[in-house]
OpenMM code with the backbone's topology and positions (N, CA, C; nanometers):
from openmm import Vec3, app, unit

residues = "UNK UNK UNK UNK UNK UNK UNK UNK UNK UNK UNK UNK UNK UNK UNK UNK UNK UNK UNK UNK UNK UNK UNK UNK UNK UNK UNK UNK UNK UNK UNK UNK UNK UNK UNK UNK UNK UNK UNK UNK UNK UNK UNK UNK UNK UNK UNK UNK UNK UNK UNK UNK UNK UNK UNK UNK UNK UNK UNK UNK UNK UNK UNK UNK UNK UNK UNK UNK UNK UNK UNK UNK UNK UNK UNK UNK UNK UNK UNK UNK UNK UNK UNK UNK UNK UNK UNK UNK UNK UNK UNK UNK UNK UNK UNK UNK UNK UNK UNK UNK UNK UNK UNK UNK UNK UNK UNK UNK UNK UNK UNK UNK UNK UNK UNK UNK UNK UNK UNK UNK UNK UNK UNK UNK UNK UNK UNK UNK UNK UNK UNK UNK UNK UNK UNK UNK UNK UNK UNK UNK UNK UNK UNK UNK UNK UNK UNK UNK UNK UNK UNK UNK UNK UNK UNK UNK UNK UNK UNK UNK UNK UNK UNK UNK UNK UNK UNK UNK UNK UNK UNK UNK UNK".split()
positions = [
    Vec3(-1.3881, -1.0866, 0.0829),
    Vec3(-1.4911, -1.0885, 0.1844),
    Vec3(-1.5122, -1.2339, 0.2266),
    Vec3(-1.5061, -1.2429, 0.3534),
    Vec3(-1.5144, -1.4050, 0.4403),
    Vec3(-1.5268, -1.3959, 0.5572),
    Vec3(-1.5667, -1.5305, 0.6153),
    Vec3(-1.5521, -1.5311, 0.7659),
    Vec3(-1.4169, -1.5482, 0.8233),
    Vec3(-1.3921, -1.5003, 0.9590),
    Vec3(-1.2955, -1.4636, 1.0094),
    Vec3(-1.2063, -1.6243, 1.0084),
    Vec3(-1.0503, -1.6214, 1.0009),
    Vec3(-0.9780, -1.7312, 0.9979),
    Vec3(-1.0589, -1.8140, 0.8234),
    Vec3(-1.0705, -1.7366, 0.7090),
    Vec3(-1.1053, -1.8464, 0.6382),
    Vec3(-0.9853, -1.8534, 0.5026),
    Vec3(-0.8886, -1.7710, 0.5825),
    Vec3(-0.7472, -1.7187, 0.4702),
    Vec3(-0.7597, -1.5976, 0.3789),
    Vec3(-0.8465, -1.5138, 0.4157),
    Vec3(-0.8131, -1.4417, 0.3651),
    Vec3(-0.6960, -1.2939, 0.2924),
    Vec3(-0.6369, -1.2862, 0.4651),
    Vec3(-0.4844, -1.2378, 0.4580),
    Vec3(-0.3924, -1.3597, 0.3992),
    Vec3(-0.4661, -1.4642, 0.4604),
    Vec3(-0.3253, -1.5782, 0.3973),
    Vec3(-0.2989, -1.5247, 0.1972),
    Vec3(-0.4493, -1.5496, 0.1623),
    Vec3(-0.4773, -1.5220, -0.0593),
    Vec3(-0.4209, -1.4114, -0.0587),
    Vec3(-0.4619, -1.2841, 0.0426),
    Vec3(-0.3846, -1.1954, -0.0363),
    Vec3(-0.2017, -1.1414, -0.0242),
    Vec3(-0.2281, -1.2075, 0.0934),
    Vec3(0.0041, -1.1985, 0.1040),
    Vec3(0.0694, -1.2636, 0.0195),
    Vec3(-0.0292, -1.3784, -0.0742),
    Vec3(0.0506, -1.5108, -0.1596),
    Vec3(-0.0007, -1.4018, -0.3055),
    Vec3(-0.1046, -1.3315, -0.2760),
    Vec3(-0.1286, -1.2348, -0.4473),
    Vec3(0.0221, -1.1436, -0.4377),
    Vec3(0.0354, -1.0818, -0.3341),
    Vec3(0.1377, -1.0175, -0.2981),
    Vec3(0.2907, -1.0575, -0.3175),
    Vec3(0.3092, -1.2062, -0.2709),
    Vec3(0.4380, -1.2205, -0.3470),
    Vec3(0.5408, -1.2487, -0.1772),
    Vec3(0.3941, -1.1900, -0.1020),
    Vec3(0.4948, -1.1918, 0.0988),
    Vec3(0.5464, -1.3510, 0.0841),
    Vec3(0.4093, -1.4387, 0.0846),
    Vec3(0.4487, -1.6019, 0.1681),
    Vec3(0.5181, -1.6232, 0.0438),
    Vec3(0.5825, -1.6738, 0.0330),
    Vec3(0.7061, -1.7685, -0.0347),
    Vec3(0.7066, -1.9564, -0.0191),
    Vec3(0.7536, -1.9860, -0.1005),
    Vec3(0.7597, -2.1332, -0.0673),
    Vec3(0.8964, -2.1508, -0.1069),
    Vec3(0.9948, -2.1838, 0.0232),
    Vec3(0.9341, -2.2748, 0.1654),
    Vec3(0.9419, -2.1506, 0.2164),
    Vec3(0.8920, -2.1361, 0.3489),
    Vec3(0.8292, -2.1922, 0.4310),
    Vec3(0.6855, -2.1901, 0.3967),
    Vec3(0.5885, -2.1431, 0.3372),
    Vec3(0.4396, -2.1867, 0.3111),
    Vec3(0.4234, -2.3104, 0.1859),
    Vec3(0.3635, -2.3945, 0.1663),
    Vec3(0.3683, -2.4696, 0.0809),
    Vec3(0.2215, -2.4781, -0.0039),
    Vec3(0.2677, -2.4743, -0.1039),
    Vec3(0.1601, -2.4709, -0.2837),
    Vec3(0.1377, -2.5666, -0.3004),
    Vec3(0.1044, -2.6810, -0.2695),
    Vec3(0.0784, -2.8310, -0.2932),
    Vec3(0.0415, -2.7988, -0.4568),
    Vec3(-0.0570, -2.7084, -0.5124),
    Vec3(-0.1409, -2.7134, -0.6266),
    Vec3(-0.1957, -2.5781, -0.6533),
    Vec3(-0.2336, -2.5627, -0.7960),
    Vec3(-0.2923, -2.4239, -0.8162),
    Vec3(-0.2120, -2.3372, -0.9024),
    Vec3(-0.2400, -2.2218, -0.8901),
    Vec3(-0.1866, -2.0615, -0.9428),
    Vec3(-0.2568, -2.0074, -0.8653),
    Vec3(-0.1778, -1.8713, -0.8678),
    Vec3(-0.2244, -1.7213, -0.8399),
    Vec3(-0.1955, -1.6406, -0.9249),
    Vec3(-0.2923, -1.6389, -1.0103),
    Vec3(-0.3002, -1.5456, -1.1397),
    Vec3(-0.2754, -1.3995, -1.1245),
    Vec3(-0.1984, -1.3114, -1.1618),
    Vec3(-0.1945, -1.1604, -1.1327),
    Vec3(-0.1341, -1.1279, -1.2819),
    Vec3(-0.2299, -1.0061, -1.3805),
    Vec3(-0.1910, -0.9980, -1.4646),
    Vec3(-0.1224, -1.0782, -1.5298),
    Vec3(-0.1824, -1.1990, -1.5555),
    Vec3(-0.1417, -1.3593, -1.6092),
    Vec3(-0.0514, -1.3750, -1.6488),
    Vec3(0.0571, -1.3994, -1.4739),
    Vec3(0.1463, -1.4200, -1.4418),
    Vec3(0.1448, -1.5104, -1.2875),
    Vec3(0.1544, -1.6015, -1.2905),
    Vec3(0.1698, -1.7035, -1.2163),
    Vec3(0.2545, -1.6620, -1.0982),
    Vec3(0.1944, -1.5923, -0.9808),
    Vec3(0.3379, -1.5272, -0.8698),
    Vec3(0.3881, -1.6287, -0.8074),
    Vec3(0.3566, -1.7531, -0.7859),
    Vec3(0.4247, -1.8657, -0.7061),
    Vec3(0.5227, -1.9458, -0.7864),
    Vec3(0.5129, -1.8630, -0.9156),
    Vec3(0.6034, -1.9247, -0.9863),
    Vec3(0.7608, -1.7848, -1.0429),
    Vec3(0.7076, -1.6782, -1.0137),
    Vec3(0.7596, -1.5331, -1.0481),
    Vec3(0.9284, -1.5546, -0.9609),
    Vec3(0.9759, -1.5552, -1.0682),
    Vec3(1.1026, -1.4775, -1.0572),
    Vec3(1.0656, -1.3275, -0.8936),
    Vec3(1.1671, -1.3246, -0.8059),
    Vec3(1.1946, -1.2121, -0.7116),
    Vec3(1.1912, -1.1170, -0.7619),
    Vec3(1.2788, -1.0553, -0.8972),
    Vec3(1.2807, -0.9488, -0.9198),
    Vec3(1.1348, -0.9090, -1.0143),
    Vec3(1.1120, -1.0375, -1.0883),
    Vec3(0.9559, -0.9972, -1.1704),
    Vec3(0.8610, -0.9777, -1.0181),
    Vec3(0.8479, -1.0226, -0.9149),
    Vec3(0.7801, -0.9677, -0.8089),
    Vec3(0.7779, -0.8796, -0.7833),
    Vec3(0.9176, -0.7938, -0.7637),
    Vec3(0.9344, -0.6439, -0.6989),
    Vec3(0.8706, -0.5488, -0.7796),
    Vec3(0.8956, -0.5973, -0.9148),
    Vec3(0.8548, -0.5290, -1.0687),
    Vec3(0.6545, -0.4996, -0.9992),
    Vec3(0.6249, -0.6210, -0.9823),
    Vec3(0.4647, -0.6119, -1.0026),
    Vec3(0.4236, -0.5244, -0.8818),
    Vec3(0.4798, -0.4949, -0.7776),
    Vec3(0.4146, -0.4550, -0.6427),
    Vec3(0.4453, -0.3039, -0.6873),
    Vec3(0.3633, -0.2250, -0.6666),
    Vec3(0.3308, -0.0637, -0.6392),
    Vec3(0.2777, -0.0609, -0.7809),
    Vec3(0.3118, -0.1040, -0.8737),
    Vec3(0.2352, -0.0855, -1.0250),
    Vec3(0.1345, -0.1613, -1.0554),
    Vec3(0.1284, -0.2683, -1.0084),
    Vec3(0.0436, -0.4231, -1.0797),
    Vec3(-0.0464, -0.3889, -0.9134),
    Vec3(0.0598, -0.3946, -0.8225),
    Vec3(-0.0727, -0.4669, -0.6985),
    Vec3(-0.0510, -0.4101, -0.6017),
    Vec3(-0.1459, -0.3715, -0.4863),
    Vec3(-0.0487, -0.2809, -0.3624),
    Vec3(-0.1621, -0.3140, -0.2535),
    Vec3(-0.1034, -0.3107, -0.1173),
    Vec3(-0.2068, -0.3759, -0.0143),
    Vec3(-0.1824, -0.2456, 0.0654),
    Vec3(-0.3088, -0.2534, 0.1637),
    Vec3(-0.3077, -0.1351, 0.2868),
    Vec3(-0.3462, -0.2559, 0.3777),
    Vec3(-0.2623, -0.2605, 0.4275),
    Vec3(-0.2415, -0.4131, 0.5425),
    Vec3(-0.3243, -0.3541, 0.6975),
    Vec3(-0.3825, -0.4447, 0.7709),
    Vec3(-0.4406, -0.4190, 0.8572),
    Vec3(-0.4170, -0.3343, 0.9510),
    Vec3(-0.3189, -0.3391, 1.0140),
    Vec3(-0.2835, -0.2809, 1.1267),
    Vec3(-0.1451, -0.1408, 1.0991),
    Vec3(-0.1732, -0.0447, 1.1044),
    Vec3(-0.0795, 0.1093, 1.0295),
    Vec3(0.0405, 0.0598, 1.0728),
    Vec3(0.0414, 0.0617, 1.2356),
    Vec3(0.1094, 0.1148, 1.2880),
    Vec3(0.2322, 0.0082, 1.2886),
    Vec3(0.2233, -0.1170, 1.2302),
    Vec3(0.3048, -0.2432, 1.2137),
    Vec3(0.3579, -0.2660, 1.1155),
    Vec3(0.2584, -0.1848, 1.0297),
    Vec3(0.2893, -0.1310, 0.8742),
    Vec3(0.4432, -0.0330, 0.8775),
    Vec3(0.3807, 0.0721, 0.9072),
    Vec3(0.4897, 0.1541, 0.8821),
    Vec3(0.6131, 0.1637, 1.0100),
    Vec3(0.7324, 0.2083, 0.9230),
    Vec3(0.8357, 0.1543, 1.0310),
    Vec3(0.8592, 0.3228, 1.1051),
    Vec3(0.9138, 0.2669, 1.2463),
    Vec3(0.8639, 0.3939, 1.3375),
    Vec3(1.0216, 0.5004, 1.3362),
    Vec3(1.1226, 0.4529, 1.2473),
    Vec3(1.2192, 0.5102, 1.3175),
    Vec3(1.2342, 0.5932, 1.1544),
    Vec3(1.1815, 0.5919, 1.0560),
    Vec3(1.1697, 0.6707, 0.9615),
    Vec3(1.0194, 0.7841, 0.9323),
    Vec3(1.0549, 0.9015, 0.9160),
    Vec3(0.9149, 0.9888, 0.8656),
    Vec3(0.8288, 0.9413, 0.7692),
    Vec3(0.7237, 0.9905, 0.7924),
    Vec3(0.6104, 0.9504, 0.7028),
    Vec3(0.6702, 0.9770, 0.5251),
    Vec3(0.7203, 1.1276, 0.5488),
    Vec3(0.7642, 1.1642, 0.4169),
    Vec3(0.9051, 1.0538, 0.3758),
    Vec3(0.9895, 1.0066, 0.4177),
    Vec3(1.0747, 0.8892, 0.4075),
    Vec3(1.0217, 0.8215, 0.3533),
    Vec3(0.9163, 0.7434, 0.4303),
    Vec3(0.8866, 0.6443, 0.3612),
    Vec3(0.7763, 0.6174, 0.2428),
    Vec3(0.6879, 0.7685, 0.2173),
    Vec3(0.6058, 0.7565, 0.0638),
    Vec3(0.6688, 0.7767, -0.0666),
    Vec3(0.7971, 0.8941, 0.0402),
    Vec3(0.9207, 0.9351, -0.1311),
    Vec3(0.9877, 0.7370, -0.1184),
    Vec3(1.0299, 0.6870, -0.0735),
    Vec3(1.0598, 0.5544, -0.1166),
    Vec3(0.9959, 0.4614, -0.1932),
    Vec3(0.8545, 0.4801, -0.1346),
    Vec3(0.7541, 0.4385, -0.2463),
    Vec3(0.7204, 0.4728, -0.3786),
    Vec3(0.7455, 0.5814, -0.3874),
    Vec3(0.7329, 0.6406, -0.5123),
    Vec3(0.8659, 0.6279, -0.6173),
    Vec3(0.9737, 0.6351, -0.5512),
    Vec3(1.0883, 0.6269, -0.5838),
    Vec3(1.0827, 0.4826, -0.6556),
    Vec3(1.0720, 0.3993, -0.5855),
    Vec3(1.0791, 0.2228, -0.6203),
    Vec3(0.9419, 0.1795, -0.6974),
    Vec3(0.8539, 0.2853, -0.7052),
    Vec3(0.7584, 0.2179, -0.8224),
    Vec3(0.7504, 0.3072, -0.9618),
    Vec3(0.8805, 0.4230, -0.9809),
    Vec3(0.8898, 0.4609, -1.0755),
    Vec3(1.0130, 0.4040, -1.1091),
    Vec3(1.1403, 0.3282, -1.0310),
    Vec3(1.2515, 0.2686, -1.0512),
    Vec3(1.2453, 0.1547, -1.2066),
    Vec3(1.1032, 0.1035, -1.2280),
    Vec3(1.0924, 0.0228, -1.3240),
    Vec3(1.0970, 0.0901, -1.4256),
    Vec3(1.0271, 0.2356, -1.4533),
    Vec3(0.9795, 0.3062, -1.5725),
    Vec3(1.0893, 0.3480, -1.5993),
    Vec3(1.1413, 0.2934, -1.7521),
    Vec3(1.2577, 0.3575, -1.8433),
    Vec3(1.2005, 0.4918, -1.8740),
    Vec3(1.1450, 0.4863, -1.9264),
    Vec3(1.0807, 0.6234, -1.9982),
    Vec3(1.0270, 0.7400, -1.9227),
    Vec3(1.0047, 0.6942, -1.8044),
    Vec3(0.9952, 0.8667, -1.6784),
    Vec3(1.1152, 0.9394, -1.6650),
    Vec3(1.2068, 0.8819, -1.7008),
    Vec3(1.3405, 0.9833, -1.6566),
    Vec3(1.3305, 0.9743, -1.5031),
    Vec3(1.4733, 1.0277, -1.4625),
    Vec3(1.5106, 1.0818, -1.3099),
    Vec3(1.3734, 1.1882, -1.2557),
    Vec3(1.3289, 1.1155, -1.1252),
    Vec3(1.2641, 1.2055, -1.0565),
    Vec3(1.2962, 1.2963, -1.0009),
    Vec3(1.3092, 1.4661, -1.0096),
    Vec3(1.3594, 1.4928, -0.9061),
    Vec3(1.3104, 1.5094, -0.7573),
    Vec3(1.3900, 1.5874, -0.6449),
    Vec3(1.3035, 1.5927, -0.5541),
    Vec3(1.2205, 1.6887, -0.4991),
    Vec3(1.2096, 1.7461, -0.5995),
    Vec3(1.1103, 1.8491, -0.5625),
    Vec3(0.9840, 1.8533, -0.6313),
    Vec3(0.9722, 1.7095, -0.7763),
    Vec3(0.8840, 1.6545, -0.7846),
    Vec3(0.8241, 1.5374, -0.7231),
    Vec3(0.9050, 1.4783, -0.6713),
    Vec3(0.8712, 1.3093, -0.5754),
    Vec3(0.7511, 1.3761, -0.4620),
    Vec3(0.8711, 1.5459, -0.3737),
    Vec3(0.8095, 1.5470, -0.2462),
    Vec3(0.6134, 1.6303, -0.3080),
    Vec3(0.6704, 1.6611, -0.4280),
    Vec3(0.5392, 1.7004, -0.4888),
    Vec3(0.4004, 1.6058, -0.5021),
    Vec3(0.4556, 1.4609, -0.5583),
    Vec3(0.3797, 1.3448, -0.5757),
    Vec3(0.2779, 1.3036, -0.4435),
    Vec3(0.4529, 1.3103, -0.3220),
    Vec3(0.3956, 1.3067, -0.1976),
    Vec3(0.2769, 1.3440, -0.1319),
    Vec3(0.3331, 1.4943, -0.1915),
    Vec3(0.2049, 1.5946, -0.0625),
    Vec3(0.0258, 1.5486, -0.1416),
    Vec3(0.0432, 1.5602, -0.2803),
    Vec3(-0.0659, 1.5096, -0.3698),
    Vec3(-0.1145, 1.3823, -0.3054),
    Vec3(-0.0501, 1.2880, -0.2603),
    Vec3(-0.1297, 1.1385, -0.2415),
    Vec3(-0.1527, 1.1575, -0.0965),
    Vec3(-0.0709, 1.2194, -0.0080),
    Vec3(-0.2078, 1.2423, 0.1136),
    Vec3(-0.2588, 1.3503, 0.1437),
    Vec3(-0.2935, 1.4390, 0.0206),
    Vec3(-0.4019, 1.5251, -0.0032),
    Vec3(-0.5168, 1.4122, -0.0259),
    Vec3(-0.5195, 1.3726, -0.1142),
    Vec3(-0.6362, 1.2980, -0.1765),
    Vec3(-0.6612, 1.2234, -0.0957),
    Vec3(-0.5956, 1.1416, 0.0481),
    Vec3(-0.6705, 1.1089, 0.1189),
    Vec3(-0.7502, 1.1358, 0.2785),
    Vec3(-0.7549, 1.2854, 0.1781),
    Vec3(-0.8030, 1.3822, 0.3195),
    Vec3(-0.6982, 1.4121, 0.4691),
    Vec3(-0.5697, 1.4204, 0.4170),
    Vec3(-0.4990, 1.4376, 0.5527),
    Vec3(-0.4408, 1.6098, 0.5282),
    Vec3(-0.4783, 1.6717, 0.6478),
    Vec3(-0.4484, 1.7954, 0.6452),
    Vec3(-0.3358, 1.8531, 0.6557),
    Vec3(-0.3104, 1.9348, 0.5858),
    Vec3(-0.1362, 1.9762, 0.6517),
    Vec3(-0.0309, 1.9189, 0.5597),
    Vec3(-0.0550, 1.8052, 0.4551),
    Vec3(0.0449, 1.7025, 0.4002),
    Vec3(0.1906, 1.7480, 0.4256),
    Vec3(0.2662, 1.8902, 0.4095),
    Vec3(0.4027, 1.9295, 0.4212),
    Vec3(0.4057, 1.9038, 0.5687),
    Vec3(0.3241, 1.9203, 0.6834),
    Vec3(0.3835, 1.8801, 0.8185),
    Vec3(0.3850, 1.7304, 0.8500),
    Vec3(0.2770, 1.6804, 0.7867),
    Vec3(0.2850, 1.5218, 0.8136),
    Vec3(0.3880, 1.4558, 0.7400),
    Vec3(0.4190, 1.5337, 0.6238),
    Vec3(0.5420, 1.3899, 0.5395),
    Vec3(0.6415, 1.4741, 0.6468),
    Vec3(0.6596, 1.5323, 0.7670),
    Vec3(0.8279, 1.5590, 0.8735),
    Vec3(0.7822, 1.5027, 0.9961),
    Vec3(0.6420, 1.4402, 1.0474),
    Vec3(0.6360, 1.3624, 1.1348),
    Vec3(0.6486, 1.2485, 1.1310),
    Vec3(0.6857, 1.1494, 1.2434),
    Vec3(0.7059, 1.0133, 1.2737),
    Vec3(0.5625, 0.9306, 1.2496),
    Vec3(0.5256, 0.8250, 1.2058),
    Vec3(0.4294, 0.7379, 1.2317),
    Vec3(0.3465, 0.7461, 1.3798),
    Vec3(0.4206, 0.7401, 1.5012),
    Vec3(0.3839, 0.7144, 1.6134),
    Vec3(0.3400, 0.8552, 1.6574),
    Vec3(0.3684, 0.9749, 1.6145),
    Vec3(0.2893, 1.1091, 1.5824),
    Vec3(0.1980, 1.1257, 1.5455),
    Vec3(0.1738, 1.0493, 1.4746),
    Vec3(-0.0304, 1.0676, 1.3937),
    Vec3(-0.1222, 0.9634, 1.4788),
    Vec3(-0.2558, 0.9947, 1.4844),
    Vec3(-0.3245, 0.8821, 1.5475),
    Vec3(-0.3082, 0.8246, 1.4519),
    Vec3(-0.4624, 0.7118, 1.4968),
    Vec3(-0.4686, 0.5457, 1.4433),
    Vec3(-0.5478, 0.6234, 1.2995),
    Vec3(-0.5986, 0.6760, 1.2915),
    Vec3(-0.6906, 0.6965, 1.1537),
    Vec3(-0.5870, 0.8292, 1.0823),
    Vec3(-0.5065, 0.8844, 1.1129),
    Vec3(-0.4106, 0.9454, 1.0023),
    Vec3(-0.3366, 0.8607, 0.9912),
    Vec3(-0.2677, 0.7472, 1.0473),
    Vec3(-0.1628, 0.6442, 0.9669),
    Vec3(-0.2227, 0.5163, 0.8784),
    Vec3(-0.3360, 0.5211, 0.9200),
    Vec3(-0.4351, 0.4236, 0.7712),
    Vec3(-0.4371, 0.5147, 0.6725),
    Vec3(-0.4240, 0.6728, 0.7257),
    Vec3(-0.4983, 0.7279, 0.5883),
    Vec3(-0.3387, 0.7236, 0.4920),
    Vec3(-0.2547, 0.7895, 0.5704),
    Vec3(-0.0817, 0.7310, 0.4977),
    Vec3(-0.0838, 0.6396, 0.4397),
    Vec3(-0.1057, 0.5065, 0.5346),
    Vec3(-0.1091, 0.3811, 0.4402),
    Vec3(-0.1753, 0.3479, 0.2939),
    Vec3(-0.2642, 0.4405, 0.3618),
    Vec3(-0.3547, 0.4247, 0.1938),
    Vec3(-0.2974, 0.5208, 0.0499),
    Vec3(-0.2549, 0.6102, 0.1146),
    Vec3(-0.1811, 0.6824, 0.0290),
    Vec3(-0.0501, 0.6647, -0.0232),
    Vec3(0.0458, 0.5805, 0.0589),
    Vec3(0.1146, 0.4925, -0.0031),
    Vec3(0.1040, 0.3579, -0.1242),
    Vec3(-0.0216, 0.3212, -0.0183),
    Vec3(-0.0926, 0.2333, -0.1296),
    Vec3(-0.1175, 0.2730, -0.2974),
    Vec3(-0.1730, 0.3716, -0.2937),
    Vec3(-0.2441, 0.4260, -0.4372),
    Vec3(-0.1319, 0.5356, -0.4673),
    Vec3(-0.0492, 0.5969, -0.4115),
    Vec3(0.0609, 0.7224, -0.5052),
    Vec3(0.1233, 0.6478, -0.6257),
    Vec3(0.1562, 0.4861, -0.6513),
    Vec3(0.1961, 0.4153, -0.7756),
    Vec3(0.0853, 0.4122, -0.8806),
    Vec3(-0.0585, 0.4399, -0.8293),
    Vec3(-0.1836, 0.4104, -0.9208),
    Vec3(-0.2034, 0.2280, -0.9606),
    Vec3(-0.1834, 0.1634, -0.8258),
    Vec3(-0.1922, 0.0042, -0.8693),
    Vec3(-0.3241, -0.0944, -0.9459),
    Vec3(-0.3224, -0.1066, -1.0536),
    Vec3(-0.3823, -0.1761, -1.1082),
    Vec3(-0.5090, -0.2757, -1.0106),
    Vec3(-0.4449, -0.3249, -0.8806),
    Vec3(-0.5245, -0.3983, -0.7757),
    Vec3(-0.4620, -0.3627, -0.6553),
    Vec3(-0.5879, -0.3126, -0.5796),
    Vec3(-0.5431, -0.2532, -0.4298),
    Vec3(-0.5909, -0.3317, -0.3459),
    Vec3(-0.5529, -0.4427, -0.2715),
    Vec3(-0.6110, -0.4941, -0.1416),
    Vec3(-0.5990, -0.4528, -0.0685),
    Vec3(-0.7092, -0.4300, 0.0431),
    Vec3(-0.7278, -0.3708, 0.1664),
    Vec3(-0.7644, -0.4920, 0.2462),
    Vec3(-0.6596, -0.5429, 0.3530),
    Vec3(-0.7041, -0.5987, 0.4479),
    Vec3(-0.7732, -0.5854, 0.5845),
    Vec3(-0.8724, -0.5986, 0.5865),
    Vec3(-0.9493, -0.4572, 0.6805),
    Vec3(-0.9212, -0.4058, 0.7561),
    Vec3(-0.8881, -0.2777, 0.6507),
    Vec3(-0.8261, -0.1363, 0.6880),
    Vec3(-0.8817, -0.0493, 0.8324),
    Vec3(-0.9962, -0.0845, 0.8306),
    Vec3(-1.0617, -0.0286, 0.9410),
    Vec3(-1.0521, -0.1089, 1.0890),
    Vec3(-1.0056, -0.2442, 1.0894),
    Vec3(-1.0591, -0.3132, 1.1927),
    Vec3(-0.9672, -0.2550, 1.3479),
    Vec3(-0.8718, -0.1743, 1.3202),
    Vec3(-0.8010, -0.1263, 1.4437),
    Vec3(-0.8596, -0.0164, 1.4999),
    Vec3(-0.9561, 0.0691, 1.4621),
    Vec3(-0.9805, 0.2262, 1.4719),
    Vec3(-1.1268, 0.1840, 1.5519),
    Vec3(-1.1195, 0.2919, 1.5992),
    Vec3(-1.2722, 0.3872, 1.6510),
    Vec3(-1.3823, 0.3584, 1.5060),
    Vec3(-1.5110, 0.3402, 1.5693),
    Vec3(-1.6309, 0.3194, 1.4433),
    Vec3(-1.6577, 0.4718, 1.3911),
    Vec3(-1.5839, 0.5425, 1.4337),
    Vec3(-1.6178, 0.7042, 1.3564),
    Vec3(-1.5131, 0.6744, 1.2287),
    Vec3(-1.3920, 0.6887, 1.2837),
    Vec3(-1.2517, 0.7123, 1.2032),
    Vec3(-1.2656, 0.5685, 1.1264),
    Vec3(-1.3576, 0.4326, 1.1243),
    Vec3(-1.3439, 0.3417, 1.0635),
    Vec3(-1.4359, 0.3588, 0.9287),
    Vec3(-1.5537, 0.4245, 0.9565),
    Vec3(-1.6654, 0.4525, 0.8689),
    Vec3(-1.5944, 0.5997, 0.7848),
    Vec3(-1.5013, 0.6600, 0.8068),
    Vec3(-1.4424, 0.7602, 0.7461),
    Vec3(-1.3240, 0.6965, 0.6364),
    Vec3(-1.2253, 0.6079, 0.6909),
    Vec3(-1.1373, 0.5529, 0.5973),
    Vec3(-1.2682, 0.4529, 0.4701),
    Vec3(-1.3326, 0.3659, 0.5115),
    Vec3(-1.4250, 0.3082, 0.4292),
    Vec3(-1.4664, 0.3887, 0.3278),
    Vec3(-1.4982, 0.5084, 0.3607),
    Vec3(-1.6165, 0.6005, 0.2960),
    Vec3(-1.4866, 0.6657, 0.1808),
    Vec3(-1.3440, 0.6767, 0.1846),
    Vec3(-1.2583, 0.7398, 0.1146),
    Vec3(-1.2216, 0.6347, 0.0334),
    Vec3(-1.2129, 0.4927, 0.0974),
    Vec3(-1.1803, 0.4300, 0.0060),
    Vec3(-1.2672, 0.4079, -0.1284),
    Vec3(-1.4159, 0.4233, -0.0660),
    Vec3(-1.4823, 0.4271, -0.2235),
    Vec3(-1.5150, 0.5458, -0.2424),
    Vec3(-1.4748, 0.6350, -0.2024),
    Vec3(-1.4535, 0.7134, -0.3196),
    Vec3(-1.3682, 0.7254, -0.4175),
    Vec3(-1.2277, 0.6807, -0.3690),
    Vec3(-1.0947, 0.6720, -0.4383),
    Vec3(-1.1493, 0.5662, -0.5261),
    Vec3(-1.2356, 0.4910, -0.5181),
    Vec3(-1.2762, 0.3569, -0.6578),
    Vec3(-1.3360, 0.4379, -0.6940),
    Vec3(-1.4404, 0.5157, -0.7219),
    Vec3(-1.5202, 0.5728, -0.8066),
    Vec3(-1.4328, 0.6408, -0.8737),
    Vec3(-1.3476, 0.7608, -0.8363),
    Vec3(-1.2803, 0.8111, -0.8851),
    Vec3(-1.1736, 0.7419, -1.0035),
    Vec3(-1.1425, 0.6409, -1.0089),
    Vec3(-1.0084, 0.5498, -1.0548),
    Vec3(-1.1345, 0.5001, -1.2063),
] * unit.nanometer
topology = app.Topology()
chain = topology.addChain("A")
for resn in residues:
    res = topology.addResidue(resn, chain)
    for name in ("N", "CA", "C"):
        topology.addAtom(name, app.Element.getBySymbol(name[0]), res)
């Protein structure tokens, strides 16, 4: 929470592992994440931490998600690559992944989940592809979820609706 331009997307893309150095530069400091130093993290210990350790629902959906793959594409990928670390889950199959699927945008109130994981991104409005996003976000169960305000693209109905799920999804957790 800050005033506008005070870095706040900048802290959380560098918790994230996005800005890199070079091109952004660390003069000084850490970024502590499960006390592990990410400006100092090995690439692959990065990939390791994102969907398990840390996961963002980035501002804007529709920039978020890529338009030439289905919704269902791209949450079974997510799920896929944040169980890729776990030795001990065994092979997912796919008729449990698309299971995982329909479960994580159930829970965030999207209706229909088997028709939406076969539509495109650019098919859903602005407040069913935050609610995706968010459900991408949380189907790994991440330890720390940043939301970069999730709401600031939408209508004040559909903005006060994603808000209102997101805490519930904290109460719930």
């Amino acid at each position: 929470v800050g005033e506008t331009g005070c870095g706040k997307t900048v802290a959380m893309k560098t918790a994230m592992g996005i800005l890199r150095s070079p091109p952004a530069l660390f003069p000084q400091g850490q970024v502590l994440l499960a006390g592990r130093d990410v400006l100092k993290a090995a690439p692959i210990e990065l990939l390791r931490m994102k969907g398990k350790t840390i996961s963002m629902i980035f501002q804007d959906p529709l920039t978020a998600l890529n338009p030439v793959f289905t919704v269902g594409q791209q949450i079974i990928d997510v799920i896929r690559f944040g169980h890729r670390w776990i030795r001990d889950d065994g092979a997912l199959t796919k008729t449990k992944v698309r299971g995982i699927a329909m479960e994580a945008l159930t829970s965030v109130q999207l209706p229909d989940p088997r028709r939406i994981l076969s539509l495109y991104p650019l098919e859903l409005s602005g407040g069913m592809r935050q609610r995706v996003l968010t459900a991408m976000a949380l189907v790994n169960r991440p330890r720390l979820l940043i939301a970069d305000e999730p709401g600031s693209a939408l209508d004040v109905t559909i903005q006060a609706q994603i808000l209102s799920l997101l805490k519930s999804l904290v109460k719930e957790a």
